[in-house]
C-alpha positions in Angstrom: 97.4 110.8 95.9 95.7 111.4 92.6 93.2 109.4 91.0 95.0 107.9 88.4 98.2 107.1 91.3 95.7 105.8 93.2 94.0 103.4 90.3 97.4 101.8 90.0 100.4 101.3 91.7 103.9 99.4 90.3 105.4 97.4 92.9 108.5 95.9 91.3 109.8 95.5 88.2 112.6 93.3 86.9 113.7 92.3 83.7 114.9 88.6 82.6 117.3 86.9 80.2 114.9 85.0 77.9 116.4 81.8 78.8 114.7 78.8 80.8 117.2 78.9 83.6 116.2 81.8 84.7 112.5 81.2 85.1 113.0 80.0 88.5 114.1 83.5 89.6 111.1 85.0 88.6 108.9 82.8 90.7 110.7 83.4 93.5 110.8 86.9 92.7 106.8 86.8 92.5 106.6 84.9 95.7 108.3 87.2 97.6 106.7 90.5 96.0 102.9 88.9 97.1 104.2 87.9 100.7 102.5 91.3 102.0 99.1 91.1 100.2 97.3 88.4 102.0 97.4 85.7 99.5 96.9 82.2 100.6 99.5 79.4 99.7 97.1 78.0 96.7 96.3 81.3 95.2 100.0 82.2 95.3 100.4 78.7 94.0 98.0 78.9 90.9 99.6 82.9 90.1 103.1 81.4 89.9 101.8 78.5 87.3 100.5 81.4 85.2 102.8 82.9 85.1 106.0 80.6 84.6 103.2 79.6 81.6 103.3 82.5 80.1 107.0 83.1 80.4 108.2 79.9 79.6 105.9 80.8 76.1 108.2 84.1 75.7 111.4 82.0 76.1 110.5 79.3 74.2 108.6 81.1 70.8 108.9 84.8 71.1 112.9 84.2 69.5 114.7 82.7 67.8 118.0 80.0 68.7 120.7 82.2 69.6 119.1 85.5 70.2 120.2 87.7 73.1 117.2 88.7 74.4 115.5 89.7 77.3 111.7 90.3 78.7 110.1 92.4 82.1 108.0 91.4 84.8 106.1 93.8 86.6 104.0 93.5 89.5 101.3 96.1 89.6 98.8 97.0 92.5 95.1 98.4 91.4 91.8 98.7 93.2 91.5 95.4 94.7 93.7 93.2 92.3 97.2 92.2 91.7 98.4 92.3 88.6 101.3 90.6 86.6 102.2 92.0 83.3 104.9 89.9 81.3 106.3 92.2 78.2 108.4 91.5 75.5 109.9 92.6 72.5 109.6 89.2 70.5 107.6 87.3 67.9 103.5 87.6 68.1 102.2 84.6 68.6 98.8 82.8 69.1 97.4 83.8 72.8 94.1 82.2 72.2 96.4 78.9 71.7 97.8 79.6 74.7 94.6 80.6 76.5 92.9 77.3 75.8 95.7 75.2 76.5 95.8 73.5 73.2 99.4 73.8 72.6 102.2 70.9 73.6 103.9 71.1 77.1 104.0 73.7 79.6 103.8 76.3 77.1 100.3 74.9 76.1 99.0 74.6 79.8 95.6 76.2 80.1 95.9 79.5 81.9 91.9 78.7 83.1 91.4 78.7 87.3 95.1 79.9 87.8 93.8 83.3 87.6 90.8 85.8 87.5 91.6 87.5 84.0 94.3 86.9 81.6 94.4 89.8 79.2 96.5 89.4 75.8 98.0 92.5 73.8 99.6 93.1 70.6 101.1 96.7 70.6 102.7 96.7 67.1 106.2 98.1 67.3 106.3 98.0 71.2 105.6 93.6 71.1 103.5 91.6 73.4 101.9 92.3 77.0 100.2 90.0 79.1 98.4 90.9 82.0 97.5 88.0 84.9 95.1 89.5 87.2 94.3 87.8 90.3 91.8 89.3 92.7 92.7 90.3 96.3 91.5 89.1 99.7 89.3 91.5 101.9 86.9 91.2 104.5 82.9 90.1 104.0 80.3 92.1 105.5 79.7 89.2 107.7 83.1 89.6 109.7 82.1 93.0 110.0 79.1 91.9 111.8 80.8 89.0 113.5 83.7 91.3 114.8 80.8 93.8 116.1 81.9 96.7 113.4 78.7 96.6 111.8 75.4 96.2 113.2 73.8 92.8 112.4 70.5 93.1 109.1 67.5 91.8 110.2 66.2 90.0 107.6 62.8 91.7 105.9 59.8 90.5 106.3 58.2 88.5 102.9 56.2 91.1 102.5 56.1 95.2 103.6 53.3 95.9 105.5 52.2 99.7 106.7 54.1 99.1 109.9 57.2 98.1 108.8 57.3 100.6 105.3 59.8 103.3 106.4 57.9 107.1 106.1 61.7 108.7 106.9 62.8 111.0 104.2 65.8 110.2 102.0 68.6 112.3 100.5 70.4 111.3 97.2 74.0 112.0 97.5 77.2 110.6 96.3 78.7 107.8 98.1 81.8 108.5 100.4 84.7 105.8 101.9 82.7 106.2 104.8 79.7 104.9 103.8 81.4 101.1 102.5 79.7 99.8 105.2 76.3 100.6 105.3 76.4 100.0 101.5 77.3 96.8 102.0 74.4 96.3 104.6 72.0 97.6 102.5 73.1 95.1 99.6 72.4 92.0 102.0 69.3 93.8 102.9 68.0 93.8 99.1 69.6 90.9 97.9 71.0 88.5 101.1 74.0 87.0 99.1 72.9 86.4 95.6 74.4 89.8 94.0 76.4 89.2 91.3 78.3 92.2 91.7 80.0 90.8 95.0 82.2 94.2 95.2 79.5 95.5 97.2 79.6 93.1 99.7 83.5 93.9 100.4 83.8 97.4 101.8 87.4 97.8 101.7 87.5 97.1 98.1 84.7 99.6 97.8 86.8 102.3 98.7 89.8 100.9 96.9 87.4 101.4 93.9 86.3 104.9 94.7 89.5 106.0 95.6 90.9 104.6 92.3 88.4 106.2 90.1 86.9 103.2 89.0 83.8 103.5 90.6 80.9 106.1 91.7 78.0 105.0 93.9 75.1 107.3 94.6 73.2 106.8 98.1 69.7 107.4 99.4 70.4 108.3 103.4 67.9 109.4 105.7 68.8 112.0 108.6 70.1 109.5 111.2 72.6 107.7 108.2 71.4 104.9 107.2 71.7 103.8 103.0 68.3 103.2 102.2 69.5 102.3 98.6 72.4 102.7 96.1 73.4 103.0 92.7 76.6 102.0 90.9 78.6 103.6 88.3 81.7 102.1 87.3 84.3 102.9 84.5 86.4 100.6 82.9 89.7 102.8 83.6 89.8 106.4 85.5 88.4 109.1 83.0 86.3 106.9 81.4 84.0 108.9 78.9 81.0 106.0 79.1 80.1 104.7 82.5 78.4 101.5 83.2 75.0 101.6 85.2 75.9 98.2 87.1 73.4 98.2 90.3 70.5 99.5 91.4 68.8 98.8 94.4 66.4 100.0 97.2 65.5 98.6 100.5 62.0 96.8 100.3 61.2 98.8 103.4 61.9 102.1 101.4 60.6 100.6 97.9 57.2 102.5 95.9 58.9 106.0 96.8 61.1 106.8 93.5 64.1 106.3 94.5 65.7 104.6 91.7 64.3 107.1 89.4 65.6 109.8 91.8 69.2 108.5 91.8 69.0 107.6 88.3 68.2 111.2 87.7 71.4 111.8 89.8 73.4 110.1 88.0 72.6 111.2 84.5 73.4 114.8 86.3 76.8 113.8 87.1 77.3 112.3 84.1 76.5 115.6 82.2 78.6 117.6 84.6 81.6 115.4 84.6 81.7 116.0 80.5 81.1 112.3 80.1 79.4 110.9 76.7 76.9 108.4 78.2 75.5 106.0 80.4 75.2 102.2 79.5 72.6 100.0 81.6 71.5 96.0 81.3 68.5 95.7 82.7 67.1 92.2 84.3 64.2 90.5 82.7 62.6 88.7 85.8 60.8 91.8 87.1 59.7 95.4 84.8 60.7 98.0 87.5 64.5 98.6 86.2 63.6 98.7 82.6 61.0 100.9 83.0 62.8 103.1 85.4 65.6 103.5 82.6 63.5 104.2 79.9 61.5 106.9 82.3 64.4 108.6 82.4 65.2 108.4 78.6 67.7 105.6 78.1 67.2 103.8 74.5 66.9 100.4 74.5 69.7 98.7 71.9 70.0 95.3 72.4 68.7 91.8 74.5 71.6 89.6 76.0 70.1 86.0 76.7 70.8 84.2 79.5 73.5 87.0 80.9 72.2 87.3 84.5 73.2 84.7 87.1 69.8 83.5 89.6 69.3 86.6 91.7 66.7 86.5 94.5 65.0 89.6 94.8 63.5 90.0 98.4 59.9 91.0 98.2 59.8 90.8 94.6 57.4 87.7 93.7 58.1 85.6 90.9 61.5 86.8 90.4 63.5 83.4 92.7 64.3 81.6 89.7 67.2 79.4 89.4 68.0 79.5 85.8 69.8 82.1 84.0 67.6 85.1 83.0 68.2 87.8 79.9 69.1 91.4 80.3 67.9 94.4 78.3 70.6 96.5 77.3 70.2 100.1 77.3 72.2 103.4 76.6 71.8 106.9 77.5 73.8 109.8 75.9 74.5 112.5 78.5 76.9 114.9 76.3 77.5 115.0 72.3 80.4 113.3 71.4 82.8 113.0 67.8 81.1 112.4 64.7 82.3 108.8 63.8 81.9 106.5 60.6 79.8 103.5 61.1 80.7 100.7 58.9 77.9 98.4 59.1 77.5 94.6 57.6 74.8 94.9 54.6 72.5 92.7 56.5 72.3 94.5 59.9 72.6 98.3 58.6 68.6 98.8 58.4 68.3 97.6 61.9 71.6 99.7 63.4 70.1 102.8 61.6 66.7 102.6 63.2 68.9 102.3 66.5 70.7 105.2 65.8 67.9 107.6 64.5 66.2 106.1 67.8 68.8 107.0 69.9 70.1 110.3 68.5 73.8 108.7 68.1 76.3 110.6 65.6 
């Protein structure tokens, strides 16, 4: 299976009178396609309210009295999702109306908690697409543990002390399907579970990622296997030219060696070889070791996003427990030239963007 075969997969597709009788058929129709991919009876539930929103919006604004017309729904598999796209040929109308639930009856419902992302597009001459995506159940690293498939993580001492600092040596390499699991040990290790990110604590939809081209993690093993730390790099679609620097982390046992400057390094090489334009990073705010670990390495600093990061508890990290939300520095590095483009700036904000551009050597 290729990579972009393997970032998404159609399921079913069907295509519907625009008329309200026949909205029931699509439910059941959706019901029956999402049998097989572990959905519980409220999830499957709050997916069928979305969507009969959404349609019963087509039916009811996208034409006019009288018009024979019709509209698809598709059901689409990718890297740990389900999606459910609703297309149609008809008027354009106000999604952010429908979004927020501020329009009469069903048709106004708010789509908010009935899924994880509803996206909205206008394509012009080829109408309206919605897409409902709605996450996908997989096992936690603790039934791993539980069910004796991965060993138990003792958790670290509140400090590292000579005798429990680890002296083994560590390779950087790319991450592997193989590996989901100790990568997902190494996360509780680092961060128990306050990670953001919670992908990495799901090593089935790990691989699902990896396999889908949506994601690249690069690993610091020692001889015997074990992840000592990790490093994410995730696109938003398969041959992505920018990718996203998401998580960086190192066990405290292993920590004061380089090795987020190591796999940082690492990544910027693979960014370079893979022909991509650059690396984007957001740094937290509640300790310097990640921004000054990017800008080591030559990323350019181009913006501050206030309050961003959820409370993260950073294990041997003092003063970094807080429970309030925390700003990110946000940071880019270019790894390959890219197209000349024109910048139209606002008046106000050019001086600043042109400092950041001369800073950063952007085109």
């Amino acid at each position: 299976m290729d990579v972009e075969s393997a970032a998404e997969r159609q399921i079913a597709r069907i295509n519907v009178a625009a008329e309200r009788d026949y909205l029931r058929a699509v439910l059941a129709f959706l019901r029956e396609a999402t049998g097989e991919l572990g959905l519980g009876t409220p999830e499957v539930s709050g997916l069928e309210r979305a969507v009969e929103t959404v349609c019963l919006n087509v039916v009811e604004r996208g034409f006019g009295p009288g018009d024979r017309a019709s509209f698809d729904v598709a059901l689409l598999r990718r890297p740990g999702h389900l999606v459910v796209v609703v297309e149609d040929q008809g008027l354009p109308f106000d999604f952010m109306t429908l979004e927020a639930g501020s329009g009469a009856g069903l048709a106004g419902a708010s789509l908010a908690g009935l899924a994880d992302t509803v996206r909205f597009l206008n394509r012009g001459t080829r109408g309206n697409r919605v897409e409902i995506v709605k996450r996908l159940p997989f096992a936690h690293i603790q039934a791993y543990m539980a069910g004796g498939q991965a060993a138990p993580v003792t958790p670290p001492p509140s400090t590292t002390s000579p005798s429990t600092a680890a002296t083994a040596p560590v390779t950087v390499r790319v991450m592997t399907p193989d590996d989901a699991i100790a990568v997902a040990r190494c996360t509780y290790a680092v961060y128990g579970y306050t990670l953001p990110d919670d992908y990495l604590y799901f090593p089935d939809r790990m691989c699902e990622m990896l396999r889908g081209g949506l994601l690249e993690v690069y690993i610091g093993t020692t001889s015997d296997g074990e992840v000592a730390s990790c490093l994410t790099c995730e696109v938003a679609h398969a041959g992505a030219p920018v990718g996203y620097i998401g998580e960086g982390l190192v066990d405290p046992r292993f920590r004061h060696h380089g090795l987020l400057e190591q796999m940082l390094q690492f990544a910027q090489r693979r960014a370079t070889e893979r022909g991509m334009l650059g690396l984007y990073a957001e740094a937290v705010t509640v300790h310097p070791y990640s921004q000054k670990s990017n800008l080591a390495l030559g990323f350019t600093e181009v913006g501050v996003q206030l309050g961003d990061e959820a409370p993260v508890d950073f294990k041997q990290i003092a003063g970094t427990g807080s429970k309030a939300r925390t700003a990110t520095m946000l940071s880019f590095l270019k790894t390959n030239e890219g197209p000349r483009r024109i910048v139209y700036a606002p008046a106000h904000h050019r001086k600043m963007i042109e400092r950041l551009y001369e800073h950063g050597a952007f085109r």
